[in-house]
N, C-alpha and C positions, 0 to 999 in steps of 0.2 A: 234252147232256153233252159235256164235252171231250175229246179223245181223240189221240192222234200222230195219227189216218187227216184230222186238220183242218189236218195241213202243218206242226204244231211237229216243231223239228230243236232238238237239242243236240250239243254237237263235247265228245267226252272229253281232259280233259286230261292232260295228262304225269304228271300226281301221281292220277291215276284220278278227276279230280271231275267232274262235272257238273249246271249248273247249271238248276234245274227253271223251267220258261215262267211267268213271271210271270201266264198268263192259270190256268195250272194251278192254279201255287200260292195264288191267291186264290180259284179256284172251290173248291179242297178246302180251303178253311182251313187252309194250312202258313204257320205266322209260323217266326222263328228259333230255334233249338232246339228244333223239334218233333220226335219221335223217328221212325224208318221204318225199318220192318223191309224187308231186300232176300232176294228170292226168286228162282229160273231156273225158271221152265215153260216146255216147248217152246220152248226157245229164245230164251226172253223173258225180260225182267229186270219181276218184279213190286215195285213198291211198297206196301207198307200202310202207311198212319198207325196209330201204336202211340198207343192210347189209355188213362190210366187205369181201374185196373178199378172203382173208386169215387173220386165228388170225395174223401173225406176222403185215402184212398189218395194222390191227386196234390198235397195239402197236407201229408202228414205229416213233421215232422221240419222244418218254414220257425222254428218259435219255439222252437229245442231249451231254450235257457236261460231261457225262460218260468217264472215260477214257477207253481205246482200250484194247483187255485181254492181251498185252506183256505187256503194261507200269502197269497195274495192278499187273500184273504176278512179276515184276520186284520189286515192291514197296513190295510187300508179301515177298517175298525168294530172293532178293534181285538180279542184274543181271547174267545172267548164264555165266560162262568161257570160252573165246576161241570162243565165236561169237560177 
């Protein structure tokens, strides 16, 4: 496991950023705009990777203007008879 006590150093910047070790952010799967909750325990600055609480949860809302699967349905095989 990777951990700061393996000699990673970051320097805080002037605008409060800092930049997480490449070795880090590939063991823990952080690509760009992943979200991370920031914590202080004892003195410590905690990160957590904020994860969706379900896949559909982290998809909702990407096809707003989608249409609905009737009017799809309709547009395809055109409307069905007698409804």
């Amino acid at each position: 496991m990777l951990s700061y006590n393996d000699g990673m150093k970051a320097t805080l910047s002037e605008r409060g950023q800092v930049v997480i070790p490449k070795a880090l952010r590939d063991g823990l799967g952080l690509r760009p705009g992943a979200e991370l909750e920031i914590t202080a325990e004892k003195g410590r600055l905690v990160f957590t990777k904020v994860m969706p609480t379900d896949p559909v949860s982290a998809v909702w809302g990407l096809l707003r203007d989608a249409p609905d699967a009737d009017s799809l349905l309709d547009d395809l095989r055109g409307p069905v008879d007698g409804l």
